[in-house]
BAGU-83660 format. One record per residue: residue number from 1; x, y, z of N, C-alpha, C, O, CB in turn. Coordinates in steps of 0.1 Angstrom, whole numbers, padded with zeros to 4 digits, always signed. Each point is the difference from the previous one (the first is absolute). Glycine has a CB too. Layout:
N
NUM; X; Y; Z; X; Y; Z; X; Y; Z; X; Y; Z; X; Y; Z $
...
This chain:
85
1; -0109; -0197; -0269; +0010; -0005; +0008; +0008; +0012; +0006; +0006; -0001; +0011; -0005; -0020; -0024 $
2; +0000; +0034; +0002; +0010; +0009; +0009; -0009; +0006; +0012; +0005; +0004; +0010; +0012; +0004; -0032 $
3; -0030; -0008; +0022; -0005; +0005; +0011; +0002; -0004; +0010; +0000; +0008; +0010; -0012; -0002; -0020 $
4; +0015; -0026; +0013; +0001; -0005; +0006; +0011; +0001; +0010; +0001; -0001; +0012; -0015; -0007; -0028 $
5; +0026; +0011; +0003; +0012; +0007; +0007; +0005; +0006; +0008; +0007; -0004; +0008; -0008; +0001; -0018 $
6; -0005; +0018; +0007; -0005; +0007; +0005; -0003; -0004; +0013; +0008; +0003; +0009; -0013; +0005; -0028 $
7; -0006; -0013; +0022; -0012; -0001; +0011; +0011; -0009; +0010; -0001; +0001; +0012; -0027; -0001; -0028 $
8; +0036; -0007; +0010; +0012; -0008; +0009; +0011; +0006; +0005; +0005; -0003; +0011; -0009; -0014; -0023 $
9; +0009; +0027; +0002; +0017; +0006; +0004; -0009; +0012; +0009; +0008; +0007; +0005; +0015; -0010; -0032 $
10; -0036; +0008; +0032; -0005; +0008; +0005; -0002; -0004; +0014; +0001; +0007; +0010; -0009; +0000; -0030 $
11; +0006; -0018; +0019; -0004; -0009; +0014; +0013; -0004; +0004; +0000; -0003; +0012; -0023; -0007; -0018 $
12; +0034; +0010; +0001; +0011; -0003; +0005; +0004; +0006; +0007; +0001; -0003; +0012; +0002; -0004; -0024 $
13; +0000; +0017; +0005; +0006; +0017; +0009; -0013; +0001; +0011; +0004; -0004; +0011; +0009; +0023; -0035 $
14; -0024; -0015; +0024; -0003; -0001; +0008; -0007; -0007; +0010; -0010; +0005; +0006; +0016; +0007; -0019 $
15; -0001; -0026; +0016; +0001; -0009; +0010; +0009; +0004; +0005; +0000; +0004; +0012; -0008; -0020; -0018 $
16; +0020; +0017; -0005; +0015; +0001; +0010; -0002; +0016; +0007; -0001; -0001; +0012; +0022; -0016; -0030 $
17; -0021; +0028; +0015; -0001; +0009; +0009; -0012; -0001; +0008; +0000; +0009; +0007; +0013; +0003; -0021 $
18; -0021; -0018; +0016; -0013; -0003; +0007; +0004; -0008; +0012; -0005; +0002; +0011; -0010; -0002; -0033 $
19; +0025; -0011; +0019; +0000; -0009; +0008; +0009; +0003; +0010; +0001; -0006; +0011; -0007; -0007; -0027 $
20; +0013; +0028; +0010; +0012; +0000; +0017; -0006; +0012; +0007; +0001; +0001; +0012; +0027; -0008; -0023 $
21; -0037; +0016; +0003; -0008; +0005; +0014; -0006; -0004; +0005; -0003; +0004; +0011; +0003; +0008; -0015 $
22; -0005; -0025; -0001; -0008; -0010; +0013; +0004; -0003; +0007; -0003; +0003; +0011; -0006; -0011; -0018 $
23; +0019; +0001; +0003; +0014; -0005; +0010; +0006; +0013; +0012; +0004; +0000; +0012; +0006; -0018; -0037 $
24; -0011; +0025; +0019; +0005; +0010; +0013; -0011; +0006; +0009; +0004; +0002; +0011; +0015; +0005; -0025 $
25; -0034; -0003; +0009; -0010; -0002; +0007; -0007; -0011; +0009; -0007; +0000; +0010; +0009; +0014; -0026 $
26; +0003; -0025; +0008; -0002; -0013; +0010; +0008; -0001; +0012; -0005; -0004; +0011; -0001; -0008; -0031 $
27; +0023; +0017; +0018; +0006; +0001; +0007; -0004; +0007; +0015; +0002; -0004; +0011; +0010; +0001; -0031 $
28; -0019; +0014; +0015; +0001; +0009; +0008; -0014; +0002; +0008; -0004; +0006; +0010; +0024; +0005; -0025 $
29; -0026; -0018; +0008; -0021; +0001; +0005; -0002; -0015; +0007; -0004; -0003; +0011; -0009; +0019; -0037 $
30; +0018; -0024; +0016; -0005; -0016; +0003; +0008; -0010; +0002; +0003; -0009; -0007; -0017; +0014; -0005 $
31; +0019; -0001; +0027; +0011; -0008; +0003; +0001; -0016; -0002; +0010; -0006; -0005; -0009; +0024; +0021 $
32; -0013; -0024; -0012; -0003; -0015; -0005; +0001; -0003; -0013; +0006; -0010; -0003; -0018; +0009; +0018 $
33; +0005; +0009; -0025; +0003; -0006; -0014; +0011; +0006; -0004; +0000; -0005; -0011; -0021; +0002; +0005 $
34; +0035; +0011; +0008; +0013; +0002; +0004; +0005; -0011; +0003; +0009; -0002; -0008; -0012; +0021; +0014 $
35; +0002; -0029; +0004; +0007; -0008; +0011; -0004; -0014; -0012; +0007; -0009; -0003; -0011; +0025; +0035 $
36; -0008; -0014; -0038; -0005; -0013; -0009; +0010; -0001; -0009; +0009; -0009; +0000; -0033; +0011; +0001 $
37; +0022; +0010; -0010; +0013; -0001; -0015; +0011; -0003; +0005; +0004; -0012; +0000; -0011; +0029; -0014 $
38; +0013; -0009; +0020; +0012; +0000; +0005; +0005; -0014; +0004; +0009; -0006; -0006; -0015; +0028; +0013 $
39; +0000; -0028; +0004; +0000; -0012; +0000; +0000; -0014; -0015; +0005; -0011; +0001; -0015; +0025; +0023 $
40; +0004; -0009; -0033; -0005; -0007; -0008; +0014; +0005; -0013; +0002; -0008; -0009; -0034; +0005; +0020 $
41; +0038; +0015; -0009; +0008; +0003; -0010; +0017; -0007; +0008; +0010; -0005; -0004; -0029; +0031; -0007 $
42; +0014; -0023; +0022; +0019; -0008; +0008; -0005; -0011; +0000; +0007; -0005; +0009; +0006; +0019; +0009 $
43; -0023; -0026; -0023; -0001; -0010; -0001; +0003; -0006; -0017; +0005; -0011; -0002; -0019; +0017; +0025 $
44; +0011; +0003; -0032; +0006; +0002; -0013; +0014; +0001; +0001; +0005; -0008; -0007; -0025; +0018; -0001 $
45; +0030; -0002; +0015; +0014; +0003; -0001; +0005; -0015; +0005; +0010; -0006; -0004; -0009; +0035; +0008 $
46; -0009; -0032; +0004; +0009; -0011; +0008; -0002; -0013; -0010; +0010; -0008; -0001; -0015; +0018; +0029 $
47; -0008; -0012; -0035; -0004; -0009; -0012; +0009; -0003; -0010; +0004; -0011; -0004; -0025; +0020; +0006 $
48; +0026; +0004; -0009; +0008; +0006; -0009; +0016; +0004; +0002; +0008; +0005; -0009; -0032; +0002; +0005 $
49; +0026; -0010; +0013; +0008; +0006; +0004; +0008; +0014; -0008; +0011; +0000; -0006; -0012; -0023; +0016 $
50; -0007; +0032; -0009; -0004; +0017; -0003; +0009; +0007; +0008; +0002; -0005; +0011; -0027; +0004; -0015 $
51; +0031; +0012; +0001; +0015; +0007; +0007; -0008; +0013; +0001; +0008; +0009; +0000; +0018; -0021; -0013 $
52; -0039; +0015; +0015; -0003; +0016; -0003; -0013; +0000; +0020; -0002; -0007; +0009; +0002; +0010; -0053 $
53; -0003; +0009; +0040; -0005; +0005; +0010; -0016; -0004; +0000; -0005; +0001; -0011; +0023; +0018; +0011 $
54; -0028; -0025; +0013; -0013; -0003; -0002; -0008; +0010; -0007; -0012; -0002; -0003; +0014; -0012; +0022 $
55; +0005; +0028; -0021; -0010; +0013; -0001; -0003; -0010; -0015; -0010; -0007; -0001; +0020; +0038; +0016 $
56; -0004; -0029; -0021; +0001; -0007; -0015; -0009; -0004; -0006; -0008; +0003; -0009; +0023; -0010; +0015 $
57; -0011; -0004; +0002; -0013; -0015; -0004; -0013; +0002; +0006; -0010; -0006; -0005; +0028; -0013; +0007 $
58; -0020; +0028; +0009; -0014; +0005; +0007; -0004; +0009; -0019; -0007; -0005; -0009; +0014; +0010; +0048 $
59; -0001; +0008; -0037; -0005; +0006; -0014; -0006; -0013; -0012; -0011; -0001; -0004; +0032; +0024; +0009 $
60; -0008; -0034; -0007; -0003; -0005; -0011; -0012; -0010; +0004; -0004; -0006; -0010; +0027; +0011; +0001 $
61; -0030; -0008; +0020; -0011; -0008; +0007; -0012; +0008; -0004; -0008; -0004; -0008; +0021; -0006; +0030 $
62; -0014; +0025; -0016; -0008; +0013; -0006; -0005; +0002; -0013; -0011; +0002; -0006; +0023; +0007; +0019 $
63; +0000; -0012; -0018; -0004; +0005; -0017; -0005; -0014; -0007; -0006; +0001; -0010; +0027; +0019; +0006 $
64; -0019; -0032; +0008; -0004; -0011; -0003; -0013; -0002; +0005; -0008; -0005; -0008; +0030; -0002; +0008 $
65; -0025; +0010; +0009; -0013; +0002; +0004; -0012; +0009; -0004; -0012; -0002; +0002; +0025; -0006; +0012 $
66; -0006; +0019; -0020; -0010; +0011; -0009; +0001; -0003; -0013; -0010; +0002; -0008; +0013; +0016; +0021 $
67; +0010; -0025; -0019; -0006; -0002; -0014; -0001; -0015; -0001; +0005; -0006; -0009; +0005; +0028; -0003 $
68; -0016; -0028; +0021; -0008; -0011; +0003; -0017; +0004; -0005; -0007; -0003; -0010; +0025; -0004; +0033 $
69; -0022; +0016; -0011; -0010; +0010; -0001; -0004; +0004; -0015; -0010; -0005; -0005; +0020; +0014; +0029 $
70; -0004; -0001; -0030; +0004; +0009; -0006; -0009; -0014; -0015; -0011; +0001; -0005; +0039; +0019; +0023 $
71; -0016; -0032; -0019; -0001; -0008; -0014; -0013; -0007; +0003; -0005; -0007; -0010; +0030; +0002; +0003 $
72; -0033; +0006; +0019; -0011; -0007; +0005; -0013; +0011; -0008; -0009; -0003; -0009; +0023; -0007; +0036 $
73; -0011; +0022; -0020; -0010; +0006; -0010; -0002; +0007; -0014; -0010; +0006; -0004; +0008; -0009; +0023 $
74; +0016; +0002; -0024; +0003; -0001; -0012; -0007; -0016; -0010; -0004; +0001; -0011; +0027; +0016; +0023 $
75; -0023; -0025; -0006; -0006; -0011; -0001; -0013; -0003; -0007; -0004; -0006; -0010; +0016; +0006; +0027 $
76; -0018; +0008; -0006; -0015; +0005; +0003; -0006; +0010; -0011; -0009; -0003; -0007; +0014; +0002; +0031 $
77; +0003; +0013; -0024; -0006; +0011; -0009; +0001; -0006; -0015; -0007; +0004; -0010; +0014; +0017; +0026 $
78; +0003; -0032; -0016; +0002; -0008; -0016; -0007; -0010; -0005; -0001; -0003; -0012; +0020; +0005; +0015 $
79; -0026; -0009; +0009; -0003; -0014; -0007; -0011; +0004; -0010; -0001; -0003; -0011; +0007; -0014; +0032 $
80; -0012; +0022; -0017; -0013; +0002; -0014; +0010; +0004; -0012; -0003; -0008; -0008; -0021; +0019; +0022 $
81; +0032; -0005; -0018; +0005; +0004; -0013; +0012; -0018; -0004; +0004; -0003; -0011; -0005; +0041; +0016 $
82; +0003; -0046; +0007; +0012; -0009; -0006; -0013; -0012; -0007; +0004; -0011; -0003; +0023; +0015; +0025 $
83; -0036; -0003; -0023; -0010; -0005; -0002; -0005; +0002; -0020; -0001; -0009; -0008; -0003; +0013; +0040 $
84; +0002; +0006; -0032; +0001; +0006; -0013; +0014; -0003; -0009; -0002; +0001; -0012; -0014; +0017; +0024 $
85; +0024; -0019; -0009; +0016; +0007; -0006; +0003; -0020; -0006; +0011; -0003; -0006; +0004; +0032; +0032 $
């Protein structure tokens, strides 16, 4: 289980720093998928009524989306051992 820990507080940190150079490379390369989040994160503030900036919630869309990724194939490389245990 502590490996497991591990393998989670690892993926944490790095979604979250992962997720805002996306976000600022997306910004700056991929104006449409920019214009998507964005849209989809001032649609969250306005949901929520949230007092902070869309950069925010775009990062927190990013990192939600890699360690989406991330527990998907964590998943994968496990199921044969959750099988055994």
């Amino acid at each position: 289980m502590k490996k497991h820990g591990i393998s989670h507080g690892a993926a944490l940190l790095v979604c979250t720093i992962t997720s805002a150079l996306l976000a600022d490379v997306a910004r700056r390369n991929v104006p449409i998928l920019d214009n998507i989040v964005t849209t989809i994160s001032t649609s969250v503030i306005n949901l929520f009524h949230i007092q902070c900036d869309p950069t925010y919630i775009n990062i927190l869309i990013y990192a939600t989306i890699l360690a989406t990724i991330w527990g998907i194939a964590f998943s994968f490389m496990h199921s044969d051992k959750s099988d055994r245990e």
